[in-house]
PyMOL CGO cylinders between C-alpha atoms (Angstrom):
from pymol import cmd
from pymol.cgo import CYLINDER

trace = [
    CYLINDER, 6.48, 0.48, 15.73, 10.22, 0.52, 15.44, 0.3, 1, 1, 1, 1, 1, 1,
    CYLINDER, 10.22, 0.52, 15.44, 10.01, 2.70, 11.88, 0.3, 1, 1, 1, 1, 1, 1,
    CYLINDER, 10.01, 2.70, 11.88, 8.79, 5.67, 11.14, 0.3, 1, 1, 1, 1, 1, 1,
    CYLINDER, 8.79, 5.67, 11.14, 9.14, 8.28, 7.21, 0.3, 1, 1, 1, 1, 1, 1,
    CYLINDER, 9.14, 8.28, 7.21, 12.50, 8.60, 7.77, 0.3, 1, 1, 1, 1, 1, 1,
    CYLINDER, 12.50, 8.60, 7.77, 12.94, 5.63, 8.51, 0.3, 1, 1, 1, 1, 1, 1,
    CYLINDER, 12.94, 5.63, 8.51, 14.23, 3.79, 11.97, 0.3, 1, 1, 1, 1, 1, 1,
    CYLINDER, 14.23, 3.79, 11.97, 13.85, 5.32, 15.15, 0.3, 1, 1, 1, 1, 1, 1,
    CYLINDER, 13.85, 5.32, 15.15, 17.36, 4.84, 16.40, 0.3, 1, 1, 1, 1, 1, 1,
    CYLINDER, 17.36, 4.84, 16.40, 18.58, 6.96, 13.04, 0.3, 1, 1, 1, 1, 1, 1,
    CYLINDER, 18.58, 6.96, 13.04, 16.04, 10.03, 12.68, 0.3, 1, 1, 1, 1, 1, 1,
    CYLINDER, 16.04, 10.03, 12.68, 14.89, 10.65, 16.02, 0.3, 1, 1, 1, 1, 1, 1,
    CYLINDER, 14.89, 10.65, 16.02, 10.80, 10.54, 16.26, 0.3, 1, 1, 1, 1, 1, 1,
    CYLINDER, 10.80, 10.54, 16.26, 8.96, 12.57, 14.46, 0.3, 1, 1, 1, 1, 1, 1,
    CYLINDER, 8.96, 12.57, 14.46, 5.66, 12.46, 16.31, 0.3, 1, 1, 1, 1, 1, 1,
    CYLINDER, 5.66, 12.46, 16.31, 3.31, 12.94, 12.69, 0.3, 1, 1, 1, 1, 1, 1,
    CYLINDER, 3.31, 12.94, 12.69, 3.60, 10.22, 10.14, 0.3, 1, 1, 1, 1, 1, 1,
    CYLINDER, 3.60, 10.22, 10.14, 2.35, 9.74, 6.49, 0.3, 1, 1, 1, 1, 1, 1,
    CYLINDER, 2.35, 9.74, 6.49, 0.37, 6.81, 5.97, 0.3, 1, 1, 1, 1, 1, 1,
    CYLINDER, 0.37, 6.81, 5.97, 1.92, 5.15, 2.71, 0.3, 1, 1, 1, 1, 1, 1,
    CYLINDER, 1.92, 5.15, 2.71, 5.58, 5.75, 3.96, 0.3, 1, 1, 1, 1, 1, 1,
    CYLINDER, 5.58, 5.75, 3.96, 4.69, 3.93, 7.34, 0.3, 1, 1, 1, 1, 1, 1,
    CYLINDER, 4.69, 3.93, 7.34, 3.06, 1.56, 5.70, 0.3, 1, 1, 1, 1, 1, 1,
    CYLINDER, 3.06, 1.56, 5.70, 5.31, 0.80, 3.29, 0.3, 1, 1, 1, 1, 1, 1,
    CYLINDER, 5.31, 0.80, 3.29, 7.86, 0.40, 5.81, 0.3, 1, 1, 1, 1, 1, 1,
    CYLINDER, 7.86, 0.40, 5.81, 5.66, -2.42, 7.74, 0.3, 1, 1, 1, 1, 1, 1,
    CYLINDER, 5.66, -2.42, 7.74, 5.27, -4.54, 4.92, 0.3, 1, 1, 1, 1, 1, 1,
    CYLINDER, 5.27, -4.54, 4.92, 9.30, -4.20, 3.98, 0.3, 1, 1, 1, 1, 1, 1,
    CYLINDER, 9.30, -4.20, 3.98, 9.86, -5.60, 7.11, 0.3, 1, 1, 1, 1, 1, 1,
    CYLINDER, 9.86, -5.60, 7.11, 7.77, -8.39, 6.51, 0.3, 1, 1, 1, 1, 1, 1,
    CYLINDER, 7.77, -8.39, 6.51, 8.76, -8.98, 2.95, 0.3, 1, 1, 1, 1, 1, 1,
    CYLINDER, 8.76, -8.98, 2.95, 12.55, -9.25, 4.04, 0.3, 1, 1, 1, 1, 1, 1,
    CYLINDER, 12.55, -9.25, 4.04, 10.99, -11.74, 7.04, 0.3, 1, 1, 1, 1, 1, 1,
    CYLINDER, 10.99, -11.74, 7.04, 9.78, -14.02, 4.56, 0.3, 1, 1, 1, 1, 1, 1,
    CYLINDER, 9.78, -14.02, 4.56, 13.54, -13.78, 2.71, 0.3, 1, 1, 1, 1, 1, 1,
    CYLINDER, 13.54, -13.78, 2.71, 14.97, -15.25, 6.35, 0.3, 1, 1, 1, 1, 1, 1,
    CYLINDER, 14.97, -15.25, 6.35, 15.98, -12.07, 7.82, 0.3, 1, 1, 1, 1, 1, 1,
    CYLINDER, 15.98, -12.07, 7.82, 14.78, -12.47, 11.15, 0.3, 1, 1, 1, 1, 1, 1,
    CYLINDER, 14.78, -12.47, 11.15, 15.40, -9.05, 12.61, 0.3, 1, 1, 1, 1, 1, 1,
    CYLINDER, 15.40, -9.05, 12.61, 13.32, -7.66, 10.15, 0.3, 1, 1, 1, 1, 1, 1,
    CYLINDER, 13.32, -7.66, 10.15, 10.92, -9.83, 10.53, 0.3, 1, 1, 1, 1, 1, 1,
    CYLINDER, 10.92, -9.83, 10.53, 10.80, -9.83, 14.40, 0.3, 1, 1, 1, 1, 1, 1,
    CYLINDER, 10.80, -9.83, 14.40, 10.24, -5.92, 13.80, 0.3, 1, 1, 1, 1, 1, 1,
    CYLINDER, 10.24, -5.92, 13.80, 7.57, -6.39, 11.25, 0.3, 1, 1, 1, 1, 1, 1,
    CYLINDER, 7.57, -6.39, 11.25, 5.82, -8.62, 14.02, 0.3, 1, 1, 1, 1, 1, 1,
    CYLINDER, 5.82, -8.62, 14.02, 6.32, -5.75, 17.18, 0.3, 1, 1, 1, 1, 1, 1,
    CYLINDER, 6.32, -5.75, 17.18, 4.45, -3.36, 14.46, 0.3, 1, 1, 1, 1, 1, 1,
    CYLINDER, 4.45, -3.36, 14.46, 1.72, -5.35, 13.93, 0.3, 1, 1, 1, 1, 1, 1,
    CYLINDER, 1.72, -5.35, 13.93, -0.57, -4.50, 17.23, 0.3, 1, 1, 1, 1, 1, 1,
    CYLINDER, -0.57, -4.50, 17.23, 0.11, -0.58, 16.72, 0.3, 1, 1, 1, 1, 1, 1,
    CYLINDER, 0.11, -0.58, 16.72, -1.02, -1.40, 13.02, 0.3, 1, 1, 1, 1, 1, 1,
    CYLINDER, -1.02, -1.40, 13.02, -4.27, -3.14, 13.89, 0.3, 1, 1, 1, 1, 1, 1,
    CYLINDER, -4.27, -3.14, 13.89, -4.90, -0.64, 16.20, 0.3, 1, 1, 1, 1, 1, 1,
    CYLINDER, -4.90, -0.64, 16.20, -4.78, 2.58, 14.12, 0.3, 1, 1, 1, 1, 1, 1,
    CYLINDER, -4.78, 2.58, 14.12, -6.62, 0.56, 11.09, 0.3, 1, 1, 1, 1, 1, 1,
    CYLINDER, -6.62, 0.56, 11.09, -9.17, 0.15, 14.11, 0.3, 1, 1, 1, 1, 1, 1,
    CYLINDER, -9.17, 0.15, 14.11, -9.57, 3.90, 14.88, 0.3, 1, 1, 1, 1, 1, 1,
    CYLINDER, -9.57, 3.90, 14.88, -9.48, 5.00, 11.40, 0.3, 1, 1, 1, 1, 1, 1,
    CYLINDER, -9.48, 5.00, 11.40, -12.11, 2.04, 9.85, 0.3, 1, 1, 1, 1, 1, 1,
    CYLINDER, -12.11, 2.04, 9.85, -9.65, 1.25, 7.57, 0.3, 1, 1, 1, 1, 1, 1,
    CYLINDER, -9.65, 1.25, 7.57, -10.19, 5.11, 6.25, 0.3, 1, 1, 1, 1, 1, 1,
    CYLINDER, -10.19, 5.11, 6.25, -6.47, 5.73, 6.66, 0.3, 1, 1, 1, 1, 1, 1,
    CYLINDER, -6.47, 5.73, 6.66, -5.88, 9.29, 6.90, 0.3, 1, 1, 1, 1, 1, 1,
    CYLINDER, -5.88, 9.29, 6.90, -2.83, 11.25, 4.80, 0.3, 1, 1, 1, 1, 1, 1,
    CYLINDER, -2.83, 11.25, 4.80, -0.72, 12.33, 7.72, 0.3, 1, 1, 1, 1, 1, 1,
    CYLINDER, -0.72, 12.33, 7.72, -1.38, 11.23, 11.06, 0.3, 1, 1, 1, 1, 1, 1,
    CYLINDER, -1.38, 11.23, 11.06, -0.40, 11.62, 14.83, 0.3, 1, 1, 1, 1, 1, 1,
    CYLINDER, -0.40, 11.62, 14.83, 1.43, 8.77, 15.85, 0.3, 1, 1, 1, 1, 1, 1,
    CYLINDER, 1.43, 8.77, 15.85, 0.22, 8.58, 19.34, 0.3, 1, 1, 1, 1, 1, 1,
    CYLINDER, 0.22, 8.58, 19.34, -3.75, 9.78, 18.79, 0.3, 1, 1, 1, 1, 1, 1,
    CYLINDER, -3.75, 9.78, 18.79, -3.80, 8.05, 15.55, 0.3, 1, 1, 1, 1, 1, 1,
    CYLINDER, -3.80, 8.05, 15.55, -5.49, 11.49, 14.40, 0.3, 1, 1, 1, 1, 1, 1,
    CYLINDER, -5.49, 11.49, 14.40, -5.00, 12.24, 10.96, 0.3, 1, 1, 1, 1, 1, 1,
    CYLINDER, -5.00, 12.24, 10.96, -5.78, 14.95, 7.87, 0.3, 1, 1, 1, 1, 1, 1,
    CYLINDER, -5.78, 14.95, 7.87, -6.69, 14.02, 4.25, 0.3, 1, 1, 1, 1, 1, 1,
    CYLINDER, -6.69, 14.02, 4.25, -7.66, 10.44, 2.71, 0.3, 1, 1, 1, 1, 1, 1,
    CYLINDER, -7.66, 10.44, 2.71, -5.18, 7.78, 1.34, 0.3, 1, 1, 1, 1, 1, 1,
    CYLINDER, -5.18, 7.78, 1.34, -8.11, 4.82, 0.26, 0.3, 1, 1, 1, 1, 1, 1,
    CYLINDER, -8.11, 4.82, 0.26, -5.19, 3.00, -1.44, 0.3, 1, 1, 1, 1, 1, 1,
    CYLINDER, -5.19, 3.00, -1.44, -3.28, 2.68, 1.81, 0.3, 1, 1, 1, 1, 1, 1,
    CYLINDER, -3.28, 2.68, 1.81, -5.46, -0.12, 2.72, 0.3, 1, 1, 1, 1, 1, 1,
    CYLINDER, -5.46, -0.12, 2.72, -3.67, -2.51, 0.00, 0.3, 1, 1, 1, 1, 1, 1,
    CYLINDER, -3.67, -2.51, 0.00, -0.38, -1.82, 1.85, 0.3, 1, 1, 1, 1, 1, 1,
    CYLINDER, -0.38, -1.82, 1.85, -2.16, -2.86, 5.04, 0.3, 1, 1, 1, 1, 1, 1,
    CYLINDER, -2.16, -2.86, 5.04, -3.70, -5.65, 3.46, 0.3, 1, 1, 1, 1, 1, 1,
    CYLINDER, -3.70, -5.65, 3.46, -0.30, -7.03, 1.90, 0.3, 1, 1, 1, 1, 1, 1,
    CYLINDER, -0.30, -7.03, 1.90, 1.49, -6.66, 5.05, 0.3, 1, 1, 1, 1, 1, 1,
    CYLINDER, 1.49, -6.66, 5.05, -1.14, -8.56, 6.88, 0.3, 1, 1, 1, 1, 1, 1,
    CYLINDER, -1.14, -8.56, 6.88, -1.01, -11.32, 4.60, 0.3, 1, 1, 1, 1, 1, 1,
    CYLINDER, -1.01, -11.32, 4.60, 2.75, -11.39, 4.96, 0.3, 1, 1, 1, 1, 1, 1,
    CYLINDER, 2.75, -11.39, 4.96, 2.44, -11.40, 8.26, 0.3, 1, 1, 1, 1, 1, 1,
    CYLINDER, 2.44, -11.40, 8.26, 0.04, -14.59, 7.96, 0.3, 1, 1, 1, 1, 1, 1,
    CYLINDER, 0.04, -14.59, 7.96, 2.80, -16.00, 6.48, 0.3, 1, 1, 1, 1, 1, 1,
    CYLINDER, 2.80, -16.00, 6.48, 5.38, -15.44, 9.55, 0.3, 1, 1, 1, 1, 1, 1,
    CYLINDER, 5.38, -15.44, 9.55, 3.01, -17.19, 11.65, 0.3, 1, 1, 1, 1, 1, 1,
    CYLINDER, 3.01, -17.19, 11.65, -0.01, -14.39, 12.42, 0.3, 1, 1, 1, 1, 1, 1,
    CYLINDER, -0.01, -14.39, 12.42, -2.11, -17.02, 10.59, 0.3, 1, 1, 1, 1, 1, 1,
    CYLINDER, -2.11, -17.02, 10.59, -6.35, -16.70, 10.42, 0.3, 1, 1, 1, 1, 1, 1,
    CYLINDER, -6.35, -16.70, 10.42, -6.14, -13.55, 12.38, 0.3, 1, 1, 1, 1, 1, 1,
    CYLINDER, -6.14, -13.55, 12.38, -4.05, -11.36, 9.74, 0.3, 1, 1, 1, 1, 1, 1,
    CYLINDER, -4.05, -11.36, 9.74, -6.21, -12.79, 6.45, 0.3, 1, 1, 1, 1, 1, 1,
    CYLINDER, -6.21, -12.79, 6.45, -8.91, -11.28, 7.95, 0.3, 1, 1, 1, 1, 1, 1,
    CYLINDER, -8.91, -11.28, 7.95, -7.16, -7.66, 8.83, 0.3, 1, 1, 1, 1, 1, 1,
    CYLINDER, -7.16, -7.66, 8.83, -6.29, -8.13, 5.40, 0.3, 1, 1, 1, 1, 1, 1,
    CYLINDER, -6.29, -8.13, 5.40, -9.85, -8.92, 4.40, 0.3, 1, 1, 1, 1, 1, 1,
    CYLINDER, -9.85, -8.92, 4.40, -11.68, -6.36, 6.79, 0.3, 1, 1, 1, 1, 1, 1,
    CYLINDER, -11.68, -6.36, 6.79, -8.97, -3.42, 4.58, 0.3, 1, 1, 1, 1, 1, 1,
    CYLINDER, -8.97, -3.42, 4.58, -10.01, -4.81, 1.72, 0.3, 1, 1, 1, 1, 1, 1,
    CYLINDER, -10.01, -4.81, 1.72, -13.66, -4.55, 1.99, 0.3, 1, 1, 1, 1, 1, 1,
    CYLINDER, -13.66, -4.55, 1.99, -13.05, -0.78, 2.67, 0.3, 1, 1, 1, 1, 1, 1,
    CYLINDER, -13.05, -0.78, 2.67, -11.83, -0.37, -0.78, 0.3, 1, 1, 1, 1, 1, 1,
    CYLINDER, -11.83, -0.37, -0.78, -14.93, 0.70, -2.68, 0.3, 1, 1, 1, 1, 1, 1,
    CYLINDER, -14.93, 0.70, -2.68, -16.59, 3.98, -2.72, 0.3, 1, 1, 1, 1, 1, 1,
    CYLINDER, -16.59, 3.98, -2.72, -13.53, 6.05, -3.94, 0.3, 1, 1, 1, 1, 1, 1,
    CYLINDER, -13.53, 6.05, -3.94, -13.96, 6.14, -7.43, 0.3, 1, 1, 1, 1, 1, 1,
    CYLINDER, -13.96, 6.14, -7.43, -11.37, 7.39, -9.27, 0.3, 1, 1, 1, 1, 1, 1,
    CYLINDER, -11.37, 7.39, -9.27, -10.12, 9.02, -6.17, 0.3, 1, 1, 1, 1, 1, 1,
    CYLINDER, -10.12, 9.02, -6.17, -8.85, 5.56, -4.51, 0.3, 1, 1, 1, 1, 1, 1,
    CYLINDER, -8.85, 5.56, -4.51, -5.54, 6.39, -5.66, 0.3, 1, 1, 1, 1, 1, 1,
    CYLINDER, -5.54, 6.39, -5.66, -2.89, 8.46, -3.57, 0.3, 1, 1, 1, 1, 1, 1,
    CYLINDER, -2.89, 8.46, -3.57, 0.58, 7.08, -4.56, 0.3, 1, 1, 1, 1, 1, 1,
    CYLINDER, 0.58, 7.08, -4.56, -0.05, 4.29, -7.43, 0.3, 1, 1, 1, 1, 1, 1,
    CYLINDER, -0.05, 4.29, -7.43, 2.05, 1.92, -5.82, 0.3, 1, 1, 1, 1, 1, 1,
    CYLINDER, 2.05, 1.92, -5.82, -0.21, 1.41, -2.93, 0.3, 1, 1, 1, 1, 1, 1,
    CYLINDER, -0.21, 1.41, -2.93, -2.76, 1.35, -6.01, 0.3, 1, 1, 1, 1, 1, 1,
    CYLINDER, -2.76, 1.35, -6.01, -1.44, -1.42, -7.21, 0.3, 1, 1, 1, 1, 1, 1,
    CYLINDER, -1.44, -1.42, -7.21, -0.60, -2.81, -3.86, 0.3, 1, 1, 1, 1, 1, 1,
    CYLINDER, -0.60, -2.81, -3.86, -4.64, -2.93, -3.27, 0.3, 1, 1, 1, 1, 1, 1,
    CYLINDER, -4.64, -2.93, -3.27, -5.29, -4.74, -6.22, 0.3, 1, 1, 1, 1, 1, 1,
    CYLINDER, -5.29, -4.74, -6.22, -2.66, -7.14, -5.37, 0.3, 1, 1, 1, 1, 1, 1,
    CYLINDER, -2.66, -7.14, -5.37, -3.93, -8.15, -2.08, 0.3, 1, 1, 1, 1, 1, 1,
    CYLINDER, -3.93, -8.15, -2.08, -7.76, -8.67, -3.84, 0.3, 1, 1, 1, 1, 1, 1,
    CYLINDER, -7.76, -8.67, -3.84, -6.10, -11.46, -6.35, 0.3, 1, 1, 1, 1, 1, 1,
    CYLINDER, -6.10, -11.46, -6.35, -4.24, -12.96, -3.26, 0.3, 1, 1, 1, 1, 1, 1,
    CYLINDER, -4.24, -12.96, -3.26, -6.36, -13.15, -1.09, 0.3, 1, 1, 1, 1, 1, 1,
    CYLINDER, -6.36, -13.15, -1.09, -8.62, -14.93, -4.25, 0.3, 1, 1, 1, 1, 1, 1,
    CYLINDER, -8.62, -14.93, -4.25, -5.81, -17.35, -4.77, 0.3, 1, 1, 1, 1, 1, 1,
    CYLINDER, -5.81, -17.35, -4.77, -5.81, -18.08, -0.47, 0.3, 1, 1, 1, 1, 1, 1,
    CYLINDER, -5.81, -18.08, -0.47, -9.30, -18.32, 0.14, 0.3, 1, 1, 1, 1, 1, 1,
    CYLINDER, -9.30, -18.32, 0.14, -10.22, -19.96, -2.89, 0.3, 1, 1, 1, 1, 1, 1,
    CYLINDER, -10.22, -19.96, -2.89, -13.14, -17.24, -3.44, 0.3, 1, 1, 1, 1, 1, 1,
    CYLINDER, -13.14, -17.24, -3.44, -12.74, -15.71, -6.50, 0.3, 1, 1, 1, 1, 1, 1,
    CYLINDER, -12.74, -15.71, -6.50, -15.29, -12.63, -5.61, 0.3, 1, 1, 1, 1, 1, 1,
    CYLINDER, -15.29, -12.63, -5.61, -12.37, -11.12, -4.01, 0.3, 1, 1, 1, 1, 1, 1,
    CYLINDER, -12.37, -11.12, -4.01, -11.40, -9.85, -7.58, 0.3, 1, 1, 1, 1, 1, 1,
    CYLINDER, -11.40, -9.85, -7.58, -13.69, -7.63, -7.85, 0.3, 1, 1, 1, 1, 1, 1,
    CYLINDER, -13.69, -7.63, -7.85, -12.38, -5.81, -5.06, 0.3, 1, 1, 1, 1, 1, 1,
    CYLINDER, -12.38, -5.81, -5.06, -9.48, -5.22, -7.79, 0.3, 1, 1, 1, 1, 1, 1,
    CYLINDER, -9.48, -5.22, -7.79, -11.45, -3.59, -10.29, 0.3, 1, 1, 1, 1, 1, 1,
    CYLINDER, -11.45, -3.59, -10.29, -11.20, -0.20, -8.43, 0.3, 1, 1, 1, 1, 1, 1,
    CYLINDER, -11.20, -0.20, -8.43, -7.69, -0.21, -8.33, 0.3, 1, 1, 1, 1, 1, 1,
    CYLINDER, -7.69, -0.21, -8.33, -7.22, -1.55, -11.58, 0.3, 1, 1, 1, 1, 1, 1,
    CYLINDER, -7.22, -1.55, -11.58, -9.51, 1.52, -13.12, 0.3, 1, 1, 1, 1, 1, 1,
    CYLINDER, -9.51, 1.52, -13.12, -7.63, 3.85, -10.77, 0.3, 1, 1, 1, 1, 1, 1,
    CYLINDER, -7.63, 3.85, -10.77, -3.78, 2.80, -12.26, 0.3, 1, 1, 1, 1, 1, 1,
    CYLINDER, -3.78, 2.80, -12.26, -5.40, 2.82, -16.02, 0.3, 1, 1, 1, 1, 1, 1,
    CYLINDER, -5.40, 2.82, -16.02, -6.86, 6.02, -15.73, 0.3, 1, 1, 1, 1, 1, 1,
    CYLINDER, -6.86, 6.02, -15.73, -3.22, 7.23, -14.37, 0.3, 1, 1, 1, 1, 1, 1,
    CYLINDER, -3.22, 7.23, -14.37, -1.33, 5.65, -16.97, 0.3, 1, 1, 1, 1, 1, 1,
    CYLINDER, -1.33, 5.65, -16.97, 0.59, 7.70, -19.91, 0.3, 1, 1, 1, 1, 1, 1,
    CYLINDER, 0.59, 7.70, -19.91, 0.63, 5.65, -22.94, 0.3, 1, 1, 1, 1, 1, 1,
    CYLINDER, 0.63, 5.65, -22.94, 2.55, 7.79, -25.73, 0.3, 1, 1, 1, 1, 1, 1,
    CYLINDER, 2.55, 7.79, -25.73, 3.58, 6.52, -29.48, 0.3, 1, 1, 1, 1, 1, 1,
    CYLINDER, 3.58, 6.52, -29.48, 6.28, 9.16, -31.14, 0.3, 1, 1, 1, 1, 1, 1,
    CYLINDER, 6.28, 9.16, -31.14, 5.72, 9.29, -34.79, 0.3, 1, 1, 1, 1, 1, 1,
    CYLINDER, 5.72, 9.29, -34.79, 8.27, 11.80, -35.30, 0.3, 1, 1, 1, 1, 1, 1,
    CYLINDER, 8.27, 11.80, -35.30, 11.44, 13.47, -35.05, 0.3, 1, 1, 1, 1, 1, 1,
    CYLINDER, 11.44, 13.47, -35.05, 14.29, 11.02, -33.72, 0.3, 1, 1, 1, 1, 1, 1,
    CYLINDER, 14.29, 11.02, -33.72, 12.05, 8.57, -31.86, 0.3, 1, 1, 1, 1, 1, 1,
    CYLINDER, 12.05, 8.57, -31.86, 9.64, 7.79, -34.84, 0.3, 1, 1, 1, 1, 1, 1,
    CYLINDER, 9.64, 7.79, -34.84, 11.75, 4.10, -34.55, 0.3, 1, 1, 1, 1, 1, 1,
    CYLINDER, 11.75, 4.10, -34.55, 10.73, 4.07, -31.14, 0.3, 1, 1, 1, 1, 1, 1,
    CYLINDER, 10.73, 4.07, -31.14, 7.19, 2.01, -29.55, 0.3, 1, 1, 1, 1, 1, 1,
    CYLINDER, 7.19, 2.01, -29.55, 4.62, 2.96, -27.50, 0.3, 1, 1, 1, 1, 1, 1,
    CYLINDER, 4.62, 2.96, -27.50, 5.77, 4.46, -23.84, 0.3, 1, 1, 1, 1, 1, 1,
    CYLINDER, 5.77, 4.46, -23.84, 4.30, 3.62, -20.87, 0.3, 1, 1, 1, 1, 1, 1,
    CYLINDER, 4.30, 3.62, -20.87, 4.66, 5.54, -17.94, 0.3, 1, 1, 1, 1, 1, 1,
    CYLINDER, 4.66, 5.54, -17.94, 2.51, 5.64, -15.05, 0.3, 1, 1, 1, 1, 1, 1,
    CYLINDER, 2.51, 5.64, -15.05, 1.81, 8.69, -12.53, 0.3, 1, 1, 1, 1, 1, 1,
    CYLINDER, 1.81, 8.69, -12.53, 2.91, 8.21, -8.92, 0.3, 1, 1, 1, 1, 1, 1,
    CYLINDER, 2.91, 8.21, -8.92, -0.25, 10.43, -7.76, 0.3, 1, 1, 1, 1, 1, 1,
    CYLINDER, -0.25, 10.43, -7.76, -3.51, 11.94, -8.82, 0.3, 1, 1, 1, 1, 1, 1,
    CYLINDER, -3.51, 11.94, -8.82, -2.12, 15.83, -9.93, 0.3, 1, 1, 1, 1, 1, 1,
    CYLINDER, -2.12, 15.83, -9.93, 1.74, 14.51, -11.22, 0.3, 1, 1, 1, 1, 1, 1,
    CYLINDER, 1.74, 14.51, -11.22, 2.44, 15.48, -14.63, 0.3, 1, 1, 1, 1, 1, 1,
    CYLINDER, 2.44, 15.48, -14.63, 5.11, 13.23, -14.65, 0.3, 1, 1, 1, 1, 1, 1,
    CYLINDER, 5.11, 13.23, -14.65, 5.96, 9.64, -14.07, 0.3, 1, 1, 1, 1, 1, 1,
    CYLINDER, 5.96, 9.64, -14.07, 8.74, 8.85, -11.73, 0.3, 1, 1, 1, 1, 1, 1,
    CYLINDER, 8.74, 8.85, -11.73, 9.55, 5.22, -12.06, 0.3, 1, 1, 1, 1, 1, 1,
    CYLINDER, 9.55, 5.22, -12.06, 12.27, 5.43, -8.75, 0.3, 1, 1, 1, 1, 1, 1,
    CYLINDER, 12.27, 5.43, -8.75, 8.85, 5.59, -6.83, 0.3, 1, 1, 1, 1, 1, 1,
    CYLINDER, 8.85, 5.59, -6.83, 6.70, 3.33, -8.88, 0.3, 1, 1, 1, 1, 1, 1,
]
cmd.load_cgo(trace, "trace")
């Protein structure tokens, strides 16, 4: 893969360990700004894709908090991962990876269930998972994918700050919303979310 945390290789120099939902994240940029017309990006999103398979291979779709770049070894659990994996293997079914992507995307989201309330690692990839369950509902035309989306769902409600001031110079003000980027925040950080 040509991008790494800190993002590209040419820039930060490599840093041999990697955390899953940065790398990931990265990956499905790439592919994203492919499907824009950007076709550097999306030529890189493409070179990443075998390294990509292969490490959801080792790890069973189990992706692992921080991880060795070159064993694929890794510490800790990030279960929500897998919807940033699934999402950029549907992207990349849409620059021309085809059958073989949907069902990467498919096998990733199958490993979702299991986690219970502990699927979530950084929200976005929480809601990333959930995302991939309704599309890939919408591409194959099954609608039991959904339910792969319940998990996540449950995971970003249970997460979710919903505050109503009734007081003080915000009693004008409507219910908040915020949501937690990770399990132990005791804050919301909407930059990340």
């Amino acid at each position: 893969s040509g991008t790494q945390n800190s993002g590209p290789l040419a820039i930060s120099g490599d840093q041999t360990r990697g955390d899953t939902w940065y790398e990931v994240g990265h990956a499905l940029k790439l592919a994203e700004l492919g499907l824009l017309g950007y076709d550097g990006a999306a030529a890189l999103a493409r070179d990443s894709q075998a390294a990509w398979v292969d490490f959801a291979h080792v790890v069973n779709y189990a992706f692992p908090q921080f991880y060795t770049f070159n064993t694929w070894k890794g510490t800790g659990q990030e279960p929500d991962a897998g919807g940033g994996y699934a999402l950029y293997m549907l992207r990349l079914s849409e620059l021309g990876c085809g059958d073989p992507c949907v069902q990467e995307a498919e096998s990733a989201v199958r490993a979702f269930p299991g986690h219970g309330f502990a699927f979530a690692y950084e929200t976005h990839m929480t809601a990333m998972a959930a995302l991939a369950a309704a599309e890939l509902a919408d591409l194959t035309g099954d609608e039991a994918w959904l339910a792969y989306a319940y998990g996540p769902v449950a995971n970003l409600v249970r997460l979710s700050w919903i505050f109503e001031v009734d007081y003080g110079l915000a009693a004008p003000a409507h219910t908040f919303f915020g949501l937690s980027p990770t399990q132990r925040a005791s804050a919301i950080t909407p930059k990340e979310q």
